[in-house]
Backbone as XML, in Angstrom:
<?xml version="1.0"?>
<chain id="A" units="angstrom">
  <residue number="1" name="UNK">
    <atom name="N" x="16.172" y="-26.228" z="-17.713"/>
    <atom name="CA" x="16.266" y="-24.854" z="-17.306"/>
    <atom name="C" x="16.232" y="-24.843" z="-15.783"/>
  </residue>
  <residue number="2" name="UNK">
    <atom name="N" x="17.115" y="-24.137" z="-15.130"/>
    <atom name="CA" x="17.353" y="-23.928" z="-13.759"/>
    <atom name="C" x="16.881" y="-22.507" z="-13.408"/>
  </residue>
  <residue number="3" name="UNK">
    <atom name="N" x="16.063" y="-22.228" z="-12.469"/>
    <atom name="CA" x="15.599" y="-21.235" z="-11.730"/>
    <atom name="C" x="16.360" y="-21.062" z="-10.154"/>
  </residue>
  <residue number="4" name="UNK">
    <atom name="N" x="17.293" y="-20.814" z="-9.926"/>
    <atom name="CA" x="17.640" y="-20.593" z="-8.456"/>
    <atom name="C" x="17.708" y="-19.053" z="-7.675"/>
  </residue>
  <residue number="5" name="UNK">
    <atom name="N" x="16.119" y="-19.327" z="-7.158"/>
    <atom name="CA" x="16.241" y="-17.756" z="-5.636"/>
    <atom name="C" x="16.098" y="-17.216" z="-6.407"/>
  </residue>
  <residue number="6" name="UNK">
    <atom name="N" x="15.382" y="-16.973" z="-7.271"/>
    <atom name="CA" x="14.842" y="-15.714" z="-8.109"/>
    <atom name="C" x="14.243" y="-14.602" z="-6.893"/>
  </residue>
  <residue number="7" name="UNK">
    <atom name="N" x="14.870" y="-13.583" z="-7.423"/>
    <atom name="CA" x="14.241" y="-12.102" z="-7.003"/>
    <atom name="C" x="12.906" y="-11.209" z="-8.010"/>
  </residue>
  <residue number="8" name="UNK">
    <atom name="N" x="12.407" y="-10.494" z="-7.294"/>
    <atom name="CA" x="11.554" y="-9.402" z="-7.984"/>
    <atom name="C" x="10.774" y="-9.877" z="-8.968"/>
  </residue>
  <residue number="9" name="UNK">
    <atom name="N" x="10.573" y="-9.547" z="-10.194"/>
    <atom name="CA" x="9.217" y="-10.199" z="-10.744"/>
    <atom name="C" x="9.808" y="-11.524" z="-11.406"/>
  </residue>
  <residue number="10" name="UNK">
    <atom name="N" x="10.790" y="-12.185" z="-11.282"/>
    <atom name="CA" x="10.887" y="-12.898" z="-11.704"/>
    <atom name="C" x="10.087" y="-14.502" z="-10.411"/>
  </residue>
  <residue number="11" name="UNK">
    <atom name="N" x="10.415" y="-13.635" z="-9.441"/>
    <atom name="CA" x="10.250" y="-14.328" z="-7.639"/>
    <atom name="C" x="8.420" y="-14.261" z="-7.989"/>
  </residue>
  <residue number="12" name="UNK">
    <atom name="N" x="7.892" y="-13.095" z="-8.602"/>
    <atom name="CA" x="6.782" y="-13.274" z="-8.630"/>
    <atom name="C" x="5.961" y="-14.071" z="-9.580"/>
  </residue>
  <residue number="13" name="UNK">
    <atom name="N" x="6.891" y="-13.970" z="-10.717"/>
    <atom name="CA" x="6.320" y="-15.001" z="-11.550"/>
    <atom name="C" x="6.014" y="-16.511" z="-11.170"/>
  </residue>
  <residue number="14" name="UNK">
    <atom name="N" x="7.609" y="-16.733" z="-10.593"/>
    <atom name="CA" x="7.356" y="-18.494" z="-10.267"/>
    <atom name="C" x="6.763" y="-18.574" z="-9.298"/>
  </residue>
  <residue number="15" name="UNK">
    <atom name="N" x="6.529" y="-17.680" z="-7.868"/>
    <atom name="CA" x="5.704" y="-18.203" z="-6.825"/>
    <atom name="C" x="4.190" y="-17.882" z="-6.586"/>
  </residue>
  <residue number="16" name="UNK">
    <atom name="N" x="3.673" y="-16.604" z="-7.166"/>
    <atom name="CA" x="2.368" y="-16.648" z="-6.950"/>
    <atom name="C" x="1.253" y="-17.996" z="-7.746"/>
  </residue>
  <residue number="17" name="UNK">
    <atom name="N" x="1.783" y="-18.511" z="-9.514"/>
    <atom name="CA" x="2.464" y="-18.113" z="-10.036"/>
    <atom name="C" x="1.792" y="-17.504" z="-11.305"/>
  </residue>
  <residue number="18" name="UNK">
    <atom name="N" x="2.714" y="-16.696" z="-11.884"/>
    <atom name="CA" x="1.461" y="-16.019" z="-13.578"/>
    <atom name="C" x="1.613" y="-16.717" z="-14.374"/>
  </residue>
  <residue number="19" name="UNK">
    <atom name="N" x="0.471" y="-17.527" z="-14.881"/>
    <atom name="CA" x="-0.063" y="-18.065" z="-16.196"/>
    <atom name="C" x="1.043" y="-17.152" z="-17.467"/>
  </residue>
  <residue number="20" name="UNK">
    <atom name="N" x="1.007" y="-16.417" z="-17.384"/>
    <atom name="CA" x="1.694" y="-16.134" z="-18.587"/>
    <atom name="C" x="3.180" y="-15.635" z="-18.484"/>
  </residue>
  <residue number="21" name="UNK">
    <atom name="N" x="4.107" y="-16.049" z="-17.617"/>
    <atom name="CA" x="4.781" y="-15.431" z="-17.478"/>
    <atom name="C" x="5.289" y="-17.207" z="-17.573"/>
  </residue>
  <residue number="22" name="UNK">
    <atom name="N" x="4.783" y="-18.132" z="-17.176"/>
    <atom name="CA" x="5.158" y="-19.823" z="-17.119"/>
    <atom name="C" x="4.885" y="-20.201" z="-18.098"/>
  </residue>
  <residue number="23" name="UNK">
    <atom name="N" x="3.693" y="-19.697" z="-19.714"/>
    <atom name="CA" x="3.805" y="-19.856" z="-20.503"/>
    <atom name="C" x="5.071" y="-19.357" z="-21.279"/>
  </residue>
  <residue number="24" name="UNK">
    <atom name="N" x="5.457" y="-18.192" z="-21.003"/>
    <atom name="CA" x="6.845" y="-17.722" z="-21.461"/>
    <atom name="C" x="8.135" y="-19.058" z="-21.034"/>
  </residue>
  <residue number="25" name="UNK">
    <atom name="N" x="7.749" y="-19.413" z="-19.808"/>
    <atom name="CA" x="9.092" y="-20.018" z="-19.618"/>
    <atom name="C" x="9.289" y="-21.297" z="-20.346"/>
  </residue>
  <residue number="26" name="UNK">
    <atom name="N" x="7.626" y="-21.917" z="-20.480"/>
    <atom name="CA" x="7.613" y="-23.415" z="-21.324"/>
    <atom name="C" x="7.635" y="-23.143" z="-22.556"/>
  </residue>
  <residue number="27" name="UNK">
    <atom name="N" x="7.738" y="-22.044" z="-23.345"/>
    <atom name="CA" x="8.162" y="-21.420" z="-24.712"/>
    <atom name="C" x="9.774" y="-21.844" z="-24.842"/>
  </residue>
  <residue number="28" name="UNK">
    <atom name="N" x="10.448" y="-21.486" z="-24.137"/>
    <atom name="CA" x="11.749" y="-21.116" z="-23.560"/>
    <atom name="C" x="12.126" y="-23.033" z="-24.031"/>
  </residue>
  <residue number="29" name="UNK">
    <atom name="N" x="11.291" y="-23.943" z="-23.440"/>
    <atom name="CA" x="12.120" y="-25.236" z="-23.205"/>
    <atom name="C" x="11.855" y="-26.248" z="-24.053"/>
  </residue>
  <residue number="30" name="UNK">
    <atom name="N" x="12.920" y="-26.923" z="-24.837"/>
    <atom name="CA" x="12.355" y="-27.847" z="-26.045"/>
    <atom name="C" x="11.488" y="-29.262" z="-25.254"/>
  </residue>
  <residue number="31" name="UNK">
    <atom name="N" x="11.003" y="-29.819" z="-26.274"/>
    <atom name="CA" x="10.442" y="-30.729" z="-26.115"/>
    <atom name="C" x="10.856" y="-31.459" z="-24.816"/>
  </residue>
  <residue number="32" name="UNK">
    <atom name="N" x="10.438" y="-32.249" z="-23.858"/>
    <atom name="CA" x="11.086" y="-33.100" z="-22.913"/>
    <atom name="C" x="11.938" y="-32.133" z="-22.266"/>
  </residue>
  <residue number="33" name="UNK">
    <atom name="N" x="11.952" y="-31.208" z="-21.678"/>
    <atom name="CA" x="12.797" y="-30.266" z="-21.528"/>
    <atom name="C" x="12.281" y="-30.402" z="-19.692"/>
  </residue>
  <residue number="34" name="UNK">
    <atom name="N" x="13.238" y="-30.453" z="-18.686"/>
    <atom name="CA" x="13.429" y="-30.077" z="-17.207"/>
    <atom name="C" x="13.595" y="-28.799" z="-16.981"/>
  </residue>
  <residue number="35" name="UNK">
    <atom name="N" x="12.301" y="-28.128" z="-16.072"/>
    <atom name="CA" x="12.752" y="-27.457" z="-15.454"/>
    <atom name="C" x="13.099" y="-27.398" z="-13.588"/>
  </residue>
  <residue number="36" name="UNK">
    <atom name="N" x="13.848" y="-26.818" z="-13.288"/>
    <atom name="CA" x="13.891" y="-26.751" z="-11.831"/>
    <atom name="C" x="13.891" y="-25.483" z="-11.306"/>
  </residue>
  <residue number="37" name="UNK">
    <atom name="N" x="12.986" y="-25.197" z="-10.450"/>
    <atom name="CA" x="12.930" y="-24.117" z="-9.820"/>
    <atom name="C" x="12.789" y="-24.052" z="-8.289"/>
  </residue>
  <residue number="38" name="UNK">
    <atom name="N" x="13.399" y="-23.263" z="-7.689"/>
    <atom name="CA" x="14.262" y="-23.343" z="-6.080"/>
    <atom name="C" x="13.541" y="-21.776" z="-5.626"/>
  </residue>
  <residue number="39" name="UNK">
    <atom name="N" x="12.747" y="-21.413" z="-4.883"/>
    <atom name="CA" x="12.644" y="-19.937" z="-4.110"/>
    <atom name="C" x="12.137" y="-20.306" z="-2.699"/>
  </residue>
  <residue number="40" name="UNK">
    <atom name="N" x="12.225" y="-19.356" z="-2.167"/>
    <atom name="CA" x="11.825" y="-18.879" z="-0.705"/>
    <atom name="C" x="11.676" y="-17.417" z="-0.481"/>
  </residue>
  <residue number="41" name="UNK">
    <atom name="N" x="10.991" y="-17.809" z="0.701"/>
    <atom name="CA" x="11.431" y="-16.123" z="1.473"/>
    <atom name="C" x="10.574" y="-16.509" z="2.629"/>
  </residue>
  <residue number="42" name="UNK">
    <atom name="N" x="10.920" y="-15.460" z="3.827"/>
    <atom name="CA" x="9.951" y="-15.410" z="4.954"/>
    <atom name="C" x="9.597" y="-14.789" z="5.751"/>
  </residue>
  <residue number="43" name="UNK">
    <atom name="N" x="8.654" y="-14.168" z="6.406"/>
    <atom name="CA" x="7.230" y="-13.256" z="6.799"/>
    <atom name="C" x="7.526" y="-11.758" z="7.300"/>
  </residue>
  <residue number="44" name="UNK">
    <atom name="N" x="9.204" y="-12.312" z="7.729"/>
    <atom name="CA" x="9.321" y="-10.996" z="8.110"/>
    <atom name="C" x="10.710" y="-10.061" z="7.928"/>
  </residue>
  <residue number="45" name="UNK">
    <atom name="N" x="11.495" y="-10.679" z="7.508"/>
    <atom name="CA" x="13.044" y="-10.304" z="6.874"/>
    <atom name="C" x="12.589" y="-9.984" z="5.340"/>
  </residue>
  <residue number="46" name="UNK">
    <atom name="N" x="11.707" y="-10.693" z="4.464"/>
    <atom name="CA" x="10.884" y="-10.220" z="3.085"/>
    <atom name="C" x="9.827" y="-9.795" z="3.039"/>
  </residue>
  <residue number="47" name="UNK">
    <atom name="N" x="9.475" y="-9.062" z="4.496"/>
    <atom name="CA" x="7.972" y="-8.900" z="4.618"/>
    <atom name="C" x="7.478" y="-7.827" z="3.280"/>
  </residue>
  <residue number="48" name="UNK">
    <atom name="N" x="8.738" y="-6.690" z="3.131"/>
    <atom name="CA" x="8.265" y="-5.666" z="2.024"/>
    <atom name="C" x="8.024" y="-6.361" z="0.766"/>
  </residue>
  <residue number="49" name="UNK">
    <atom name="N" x="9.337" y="-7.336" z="0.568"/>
    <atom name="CA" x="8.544" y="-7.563" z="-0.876"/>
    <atom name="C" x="7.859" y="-8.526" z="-1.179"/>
  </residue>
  <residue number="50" name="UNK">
    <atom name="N" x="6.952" y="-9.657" z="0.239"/>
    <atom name="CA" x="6.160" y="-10.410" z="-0.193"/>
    <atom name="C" x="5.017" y="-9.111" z="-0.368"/>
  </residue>
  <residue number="51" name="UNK">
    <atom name="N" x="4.575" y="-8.031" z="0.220"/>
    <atom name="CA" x="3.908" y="-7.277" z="0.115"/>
    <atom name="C" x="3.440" y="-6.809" z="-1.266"/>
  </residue>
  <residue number="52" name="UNK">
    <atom name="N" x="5.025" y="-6.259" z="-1.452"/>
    <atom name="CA" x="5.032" y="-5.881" z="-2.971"/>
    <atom name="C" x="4.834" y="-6.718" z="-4.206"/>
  </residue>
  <residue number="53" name="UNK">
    <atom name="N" x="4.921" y="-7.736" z="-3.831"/>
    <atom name="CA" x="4.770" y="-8.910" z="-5.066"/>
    <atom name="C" x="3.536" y="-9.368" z="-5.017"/>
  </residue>
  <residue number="54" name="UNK">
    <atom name="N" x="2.554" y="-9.490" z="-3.561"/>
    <atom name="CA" x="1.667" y="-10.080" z="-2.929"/>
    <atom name="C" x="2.073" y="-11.739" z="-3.825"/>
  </residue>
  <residue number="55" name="UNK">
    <atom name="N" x="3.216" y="-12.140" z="-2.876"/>
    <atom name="CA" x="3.077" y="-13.429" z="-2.137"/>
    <atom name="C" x="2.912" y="-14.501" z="-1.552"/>
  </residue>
  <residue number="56" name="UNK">
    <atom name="N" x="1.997" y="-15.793" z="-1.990"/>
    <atom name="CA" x="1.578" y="-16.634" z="-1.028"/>
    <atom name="C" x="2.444" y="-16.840" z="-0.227"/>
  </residue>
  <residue number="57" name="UNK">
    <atom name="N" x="2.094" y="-17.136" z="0.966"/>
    <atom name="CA" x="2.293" y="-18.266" z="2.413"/>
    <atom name="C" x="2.731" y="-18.971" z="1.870"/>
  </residue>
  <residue number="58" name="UNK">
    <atom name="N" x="4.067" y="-19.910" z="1.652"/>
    <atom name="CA" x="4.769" y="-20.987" z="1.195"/>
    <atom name="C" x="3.859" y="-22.507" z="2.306"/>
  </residue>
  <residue number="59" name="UNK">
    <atom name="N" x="3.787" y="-22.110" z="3.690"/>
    <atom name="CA" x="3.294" y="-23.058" z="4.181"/>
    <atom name="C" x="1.496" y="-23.244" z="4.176"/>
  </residue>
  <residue number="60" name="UNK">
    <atom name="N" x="0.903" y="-22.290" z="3.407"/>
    <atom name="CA" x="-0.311" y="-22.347" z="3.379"/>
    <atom name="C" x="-0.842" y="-23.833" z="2.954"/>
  </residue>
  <residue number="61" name="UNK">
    <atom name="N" x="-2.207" y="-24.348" z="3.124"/>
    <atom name="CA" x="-2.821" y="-25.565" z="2.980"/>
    <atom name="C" x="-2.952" y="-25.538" z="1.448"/>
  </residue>
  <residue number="62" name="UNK">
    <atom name="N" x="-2.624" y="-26.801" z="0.993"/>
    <atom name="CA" x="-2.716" y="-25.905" z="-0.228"/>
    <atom name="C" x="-1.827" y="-25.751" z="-1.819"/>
  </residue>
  <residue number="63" name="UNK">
    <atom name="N" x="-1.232" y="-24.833" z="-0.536"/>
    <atom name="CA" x="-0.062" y="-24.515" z="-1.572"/>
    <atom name="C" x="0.678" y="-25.087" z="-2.736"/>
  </residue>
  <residue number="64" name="UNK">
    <atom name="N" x="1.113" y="-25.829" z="-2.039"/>
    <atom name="CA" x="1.996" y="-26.583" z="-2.896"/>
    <atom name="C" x="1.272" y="-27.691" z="-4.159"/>
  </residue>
  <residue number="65" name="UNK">
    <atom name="N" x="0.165" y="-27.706" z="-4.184"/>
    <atom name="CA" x="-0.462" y="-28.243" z="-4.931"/>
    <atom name="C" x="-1.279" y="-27.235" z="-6.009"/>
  </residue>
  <residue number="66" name="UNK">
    <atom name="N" x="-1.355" y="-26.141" z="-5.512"/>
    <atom name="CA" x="-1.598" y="-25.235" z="-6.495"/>
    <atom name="C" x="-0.864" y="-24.786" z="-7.488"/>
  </residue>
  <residue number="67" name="UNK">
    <atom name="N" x="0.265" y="-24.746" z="-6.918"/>
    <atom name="CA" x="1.701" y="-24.790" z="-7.722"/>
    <atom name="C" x="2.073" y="-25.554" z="-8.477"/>
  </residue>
  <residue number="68" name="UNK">
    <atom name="N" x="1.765" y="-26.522" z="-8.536"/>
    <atom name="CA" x="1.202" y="-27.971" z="-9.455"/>
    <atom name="C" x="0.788" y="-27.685" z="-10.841"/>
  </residue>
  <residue number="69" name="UNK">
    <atom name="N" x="-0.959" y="-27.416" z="-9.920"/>
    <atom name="CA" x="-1.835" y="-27.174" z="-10.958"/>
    <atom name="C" x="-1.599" y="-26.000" z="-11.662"/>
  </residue>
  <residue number="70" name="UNK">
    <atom name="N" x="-0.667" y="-24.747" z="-11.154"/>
    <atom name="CA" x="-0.455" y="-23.740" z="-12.313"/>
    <atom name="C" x="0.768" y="-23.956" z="-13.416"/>
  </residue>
  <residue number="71" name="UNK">
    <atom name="N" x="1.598" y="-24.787" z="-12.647"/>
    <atom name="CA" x="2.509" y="-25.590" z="-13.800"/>
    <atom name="C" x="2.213" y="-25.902" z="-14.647"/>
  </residue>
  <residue number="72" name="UNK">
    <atom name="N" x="0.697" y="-26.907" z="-14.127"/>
    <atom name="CA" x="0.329" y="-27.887" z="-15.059"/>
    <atom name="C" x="-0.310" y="-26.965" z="-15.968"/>
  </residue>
  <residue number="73" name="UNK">
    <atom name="N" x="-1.187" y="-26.078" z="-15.800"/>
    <atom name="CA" x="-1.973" y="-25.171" z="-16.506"/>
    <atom name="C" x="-0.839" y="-24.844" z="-17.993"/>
  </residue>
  <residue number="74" name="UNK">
    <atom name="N" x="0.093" y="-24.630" z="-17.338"/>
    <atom name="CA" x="1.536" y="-23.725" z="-19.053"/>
    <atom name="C" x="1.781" y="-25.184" z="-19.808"/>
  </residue>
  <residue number="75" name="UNK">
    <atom name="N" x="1.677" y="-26.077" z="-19.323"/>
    <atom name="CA" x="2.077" y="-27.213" z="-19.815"/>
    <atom name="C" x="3.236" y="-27.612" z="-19.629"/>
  </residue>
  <residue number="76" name="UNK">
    <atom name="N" x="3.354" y="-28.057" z="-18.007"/>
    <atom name="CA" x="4.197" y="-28.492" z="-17.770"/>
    <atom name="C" x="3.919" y="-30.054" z="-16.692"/>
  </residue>
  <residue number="77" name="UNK">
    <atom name="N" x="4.370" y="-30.477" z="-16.725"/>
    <atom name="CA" x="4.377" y="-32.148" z="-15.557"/>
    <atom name="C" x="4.962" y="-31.547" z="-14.136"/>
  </residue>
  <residue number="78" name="UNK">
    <atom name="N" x="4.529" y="-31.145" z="-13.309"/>
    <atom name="CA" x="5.482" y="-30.296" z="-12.073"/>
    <atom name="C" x="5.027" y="-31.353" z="-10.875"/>
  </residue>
  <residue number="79" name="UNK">
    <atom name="N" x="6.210" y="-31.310" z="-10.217"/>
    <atom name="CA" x="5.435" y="-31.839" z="-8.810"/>
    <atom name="C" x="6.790" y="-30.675" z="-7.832"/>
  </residue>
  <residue number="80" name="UNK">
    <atom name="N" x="5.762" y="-30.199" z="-6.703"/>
    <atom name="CA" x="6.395" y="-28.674" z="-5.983"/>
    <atom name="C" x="6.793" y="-30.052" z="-4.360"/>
  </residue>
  <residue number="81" name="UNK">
    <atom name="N" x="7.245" y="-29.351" z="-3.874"/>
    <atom name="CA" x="7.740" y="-29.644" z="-2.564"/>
    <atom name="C" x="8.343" y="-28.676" z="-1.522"/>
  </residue>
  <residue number="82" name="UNK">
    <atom name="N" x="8.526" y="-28.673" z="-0.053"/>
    <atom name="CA" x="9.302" y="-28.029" z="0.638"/>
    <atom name="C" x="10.801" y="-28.638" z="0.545"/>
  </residue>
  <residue number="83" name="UNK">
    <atom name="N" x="11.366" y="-27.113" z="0.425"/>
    <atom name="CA" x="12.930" y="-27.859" z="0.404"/>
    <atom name="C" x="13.517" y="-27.105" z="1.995"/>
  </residue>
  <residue number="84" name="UNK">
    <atom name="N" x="14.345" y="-28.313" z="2.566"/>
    <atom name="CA" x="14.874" y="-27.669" z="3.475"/>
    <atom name="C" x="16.050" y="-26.831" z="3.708"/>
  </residue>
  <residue number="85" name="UNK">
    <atom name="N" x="16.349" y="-26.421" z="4.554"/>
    <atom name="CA" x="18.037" y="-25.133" z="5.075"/>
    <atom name="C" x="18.921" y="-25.955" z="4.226"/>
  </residue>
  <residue number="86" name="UNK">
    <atom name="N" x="19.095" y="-27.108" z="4.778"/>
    <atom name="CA" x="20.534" y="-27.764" z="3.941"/>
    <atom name="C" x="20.438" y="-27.988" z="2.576"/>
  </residue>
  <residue number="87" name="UNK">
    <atom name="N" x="19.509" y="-28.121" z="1.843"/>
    <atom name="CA" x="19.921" y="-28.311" z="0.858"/>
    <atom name="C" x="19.837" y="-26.913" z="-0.142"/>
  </residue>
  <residue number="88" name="UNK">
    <atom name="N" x="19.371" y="-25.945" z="0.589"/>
    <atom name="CA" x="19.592" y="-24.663" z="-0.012"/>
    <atom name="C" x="20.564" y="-24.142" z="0.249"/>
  </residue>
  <residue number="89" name="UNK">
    <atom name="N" x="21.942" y="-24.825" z="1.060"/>
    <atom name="CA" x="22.862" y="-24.391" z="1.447"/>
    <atom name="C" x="23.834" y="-25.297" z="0.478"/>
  </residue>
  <residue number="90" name="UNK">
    <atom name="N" x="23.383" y="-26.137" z="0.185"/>
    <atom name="CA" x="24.145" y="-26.993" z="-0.877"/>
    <atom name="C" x="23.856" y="-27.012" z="-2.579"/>
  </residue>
  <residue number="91" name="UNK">
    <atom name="N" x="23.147" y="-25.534" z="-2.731"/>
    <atom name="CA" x="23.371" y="-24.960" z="-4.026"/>
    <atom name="C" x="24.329" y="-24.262" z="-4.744"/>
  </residue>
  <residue number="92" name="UNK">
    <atom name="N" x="24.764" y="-24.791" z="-5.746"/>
    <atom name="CA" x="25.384" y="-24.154" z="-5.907"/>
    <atom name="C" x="25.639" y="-22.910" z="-6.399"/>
  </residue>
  <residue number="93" name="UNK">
    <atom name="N" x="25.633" y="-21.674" z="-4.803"/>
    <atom name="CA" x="25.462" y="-20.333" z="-5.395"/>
    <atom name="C" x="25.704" y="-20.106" z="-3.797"/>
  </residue>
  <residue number="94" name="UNK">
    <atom name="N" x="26.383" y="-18.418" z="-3.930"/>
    <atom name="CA" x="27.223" y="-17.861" z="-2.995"/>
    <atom name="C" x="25.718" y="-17.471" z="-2.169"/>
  </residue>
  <residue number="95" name="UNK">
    <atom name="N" x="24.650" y="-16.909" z="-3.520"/>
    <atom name="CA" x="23.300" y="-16.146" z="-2.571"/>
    <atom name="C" x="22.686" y="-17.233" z="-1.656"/>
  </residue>
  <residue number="96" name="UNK">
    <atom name="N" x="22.375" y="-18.949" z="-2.329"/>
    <atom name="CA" x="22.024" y="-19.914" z="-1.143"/>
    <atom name="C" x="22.394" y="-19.999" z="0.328"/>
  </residue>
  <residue number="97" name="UNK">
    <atom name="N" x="23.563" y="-20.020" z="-0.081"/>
    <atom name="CA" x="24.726" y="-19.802" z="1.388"/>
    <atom name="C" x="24.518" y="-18.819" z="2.771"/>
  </residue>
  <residue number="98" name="UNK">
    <atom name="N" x="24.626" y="-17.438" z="1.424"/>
    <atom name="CA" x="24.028" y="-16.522" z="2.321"/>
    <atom name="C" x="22.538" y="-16.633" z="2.853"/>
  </residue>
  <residue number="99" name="UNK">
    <atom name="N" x="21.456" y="-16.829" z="2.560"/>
    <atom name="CA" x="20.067" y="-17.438" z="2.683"/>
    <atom name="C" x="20.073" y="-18.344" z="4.030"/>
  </residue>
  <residue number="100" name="UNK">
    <atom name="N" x="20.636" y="-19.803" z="3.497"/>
    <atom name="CA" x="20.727" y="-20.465" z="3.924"/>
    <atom name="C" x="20.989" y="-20.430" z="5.360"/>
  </residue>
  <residue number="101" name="UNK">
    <atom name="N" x="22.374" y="-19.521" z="5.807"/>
    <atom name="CA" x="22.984" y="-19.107" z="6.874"/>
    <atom name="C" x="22.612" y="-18.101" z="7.648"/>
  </residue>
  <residue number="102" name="UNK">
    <atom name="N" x="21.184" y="-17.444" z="6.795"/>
    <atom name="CA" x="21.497" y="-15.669" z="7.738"/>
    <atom name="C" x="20.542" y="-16.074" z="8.851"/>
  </residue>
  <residue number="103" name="UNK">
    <atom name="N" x="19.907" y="-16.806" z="9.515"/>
    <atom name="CA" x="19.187" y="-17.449" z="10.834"/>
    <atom name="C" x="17.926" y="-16.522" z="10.782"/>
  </residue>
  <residue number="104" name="UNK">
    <atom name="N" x="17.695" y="-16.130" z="9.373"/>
    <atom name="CA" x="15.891" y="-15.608" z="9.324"/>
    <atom name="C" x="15.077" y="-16.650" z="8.893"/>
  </residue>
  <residue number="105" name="UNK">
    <atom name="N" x="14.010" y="-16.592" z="9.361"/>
    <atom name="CA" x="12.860" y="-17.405" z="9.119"/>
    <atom name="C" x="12.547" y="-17.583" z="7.604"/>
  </residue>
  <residue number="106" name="UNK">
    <atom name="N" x="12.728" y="-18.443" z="6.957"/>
    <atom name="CA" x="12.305" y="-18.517" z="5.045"/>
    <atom name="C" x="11.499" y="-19.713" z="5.198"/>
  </residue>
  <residue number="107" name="UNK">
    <atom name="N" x="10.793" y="-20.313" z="4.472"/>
    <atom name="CA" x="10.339" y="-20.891" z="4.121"/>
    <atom name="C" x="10.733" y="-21.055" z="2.475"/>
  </residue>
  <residue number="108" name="UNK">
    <atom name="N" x="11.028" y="-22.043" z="2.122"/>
    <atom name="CA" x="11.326" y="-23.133" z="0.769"/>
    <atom name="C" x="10.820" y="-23.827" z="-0.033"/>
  </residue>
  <residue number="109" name="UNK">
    <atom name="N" x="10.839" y="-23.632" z="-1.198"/>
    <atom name="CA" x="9.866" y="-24.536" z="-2.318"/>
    <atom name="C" x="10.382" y="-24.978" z="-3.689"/>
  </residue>
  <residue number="110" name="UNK">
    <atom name="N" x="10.599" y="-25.885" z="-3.850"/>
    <atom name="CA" x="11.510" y="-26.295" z="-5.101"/>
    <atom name="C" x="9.961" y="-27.111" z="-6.281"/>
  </residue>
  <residue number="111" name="UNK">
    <atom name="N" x="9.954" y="-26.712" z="-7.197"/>
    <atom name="CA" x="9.227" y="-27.047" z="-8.042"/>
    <atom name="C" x="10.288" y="-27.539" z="-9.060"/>
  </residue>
  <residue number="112" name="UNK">
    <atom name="N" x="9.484" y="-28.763" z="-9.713"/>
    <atom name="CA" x="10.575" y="-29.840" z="-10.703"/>
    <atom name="C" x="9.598" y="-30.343" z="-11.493"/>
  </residue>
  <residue number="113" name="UNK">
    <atom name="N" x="9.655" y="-29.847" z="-12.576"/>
    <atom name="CA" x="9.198" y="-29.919" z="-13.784"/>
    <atom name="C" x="9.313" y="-30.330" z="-15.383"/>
  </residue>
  <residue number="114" name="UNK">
    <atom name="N" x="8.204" y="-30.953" z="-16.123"/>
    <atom name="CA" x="8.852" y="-31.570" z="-17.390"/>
    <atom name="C" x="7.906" y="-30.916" z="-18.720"/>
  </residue>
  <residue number="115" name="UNK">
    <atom name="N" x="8.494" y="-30.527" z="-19.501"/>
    <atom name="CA" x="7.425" y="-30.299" z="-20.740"/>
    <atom name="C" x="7.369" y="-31.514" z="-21.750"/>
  </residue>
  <residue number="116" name="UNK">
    <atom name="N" x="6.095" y="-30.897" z="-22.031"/>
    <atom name="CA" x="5.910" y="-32.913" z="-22.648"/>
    <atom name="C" x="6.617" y="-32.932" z="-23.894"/>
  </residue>
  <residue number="117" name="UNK">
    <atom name="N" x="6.375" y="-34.144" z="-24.089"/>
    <atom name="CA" x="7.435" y="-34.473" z="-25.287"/>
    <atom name="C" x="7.071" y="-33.769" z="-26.817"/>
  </residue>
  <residue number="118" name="UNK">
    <atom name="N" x="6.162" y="-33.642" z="-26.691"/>
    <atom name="CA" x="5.142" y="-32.606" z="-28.056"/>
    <atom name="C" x="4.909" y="-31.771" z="-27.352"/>
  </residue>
  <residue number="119" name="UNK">
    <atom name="N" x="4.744" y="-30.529" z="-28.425"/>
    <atom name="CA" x="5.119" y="-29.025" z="-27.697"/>
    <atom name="C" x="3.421" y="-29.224" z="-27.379"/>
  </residue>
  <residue number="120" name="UNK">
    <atom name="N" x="2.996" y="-28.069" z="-26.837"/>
    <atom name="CA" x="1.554" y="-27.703" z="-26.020"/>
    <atom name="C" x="1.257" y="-26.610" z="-27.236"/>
  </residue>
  <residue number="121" name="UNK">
    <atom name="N" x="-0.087" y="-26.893" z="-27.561"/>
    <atom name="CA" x="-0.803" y="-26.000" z="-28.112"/>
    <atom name="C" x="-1.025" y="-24.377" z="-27.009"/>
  </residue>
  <residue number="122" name="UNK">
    <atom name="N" x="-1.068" y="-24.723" z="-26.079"/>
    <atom name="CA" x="-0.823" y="-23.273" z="-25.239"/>
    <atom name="C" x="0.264" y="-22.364" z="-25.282"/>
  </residue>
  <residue number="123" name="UNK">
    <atom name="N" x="1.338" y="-22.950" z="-25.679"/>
    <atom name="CA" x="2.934" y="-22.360" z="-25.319"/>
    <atom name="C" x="2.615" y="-21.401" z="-26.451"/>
  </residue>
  <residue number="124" name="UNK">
    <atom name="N" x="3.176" y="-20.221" z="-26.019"/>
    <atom name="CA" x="2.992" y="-18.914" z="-27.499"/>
    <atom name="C" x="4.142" y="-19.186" z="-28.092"/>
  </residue>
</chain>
């Protein structure tokens, strides 16, 4: 399953992220199943809707390991990372491009993920 630049609650699901909204998604994926997920945004071109979503800091201390552990929480194997300009420009999608190119400040996070090979007693 591919997640790319999700908007609105979907942006909120994968980045703050909700326990149950990542249990929905590891419902979603069979056994051994990949997911990949790609978002950004930044402080002040998305300032309204990190507001509205309330948002972590992509570069916070931290971060990216929490993102981990809430993966890991739905039952998933995740390891998160910063992704940089170019390779969000080398998605394939017209919105990356635009992203990629518009010279606002974003910050990037690609989470890559596995559900185990036996389903999770958590997954609804």
């Amino acid at each position: 399953m591919t997640v790319l630049l999700p908007w609105g609650s979907l942006l909120g699901a994968v980045a703050r992220p909700e326990p149950d909204a990542l249990l929905r998604l590891r419902a979603l994926c069979k056994p051994g199943a990949e997911l990949e997920v790609v978002f950004g945004y930044g402080p002040q071109i998305d300032a309204a809707t990190i507001r509205a979503l309330a948002l972590p800091a992509l570069d916070a201390p931290g971060r990216l390991a929490a993102l981990e552990a809430a993966y890991g929480a739905a039952g998933f194997a995740a390891r998160a990372r910063p992704v940089a300009r170019d390779e969000v420009r080398a998605l394939p999608t017209t919105w990356a491009k635009k992203l990629a190119f518009s010279g606002h400040a974003r910050a990037f996070v690609a989470v890559r993920a596995r559900a185990p090979s036996r389903p999770s007693a958590r997954a609804p």
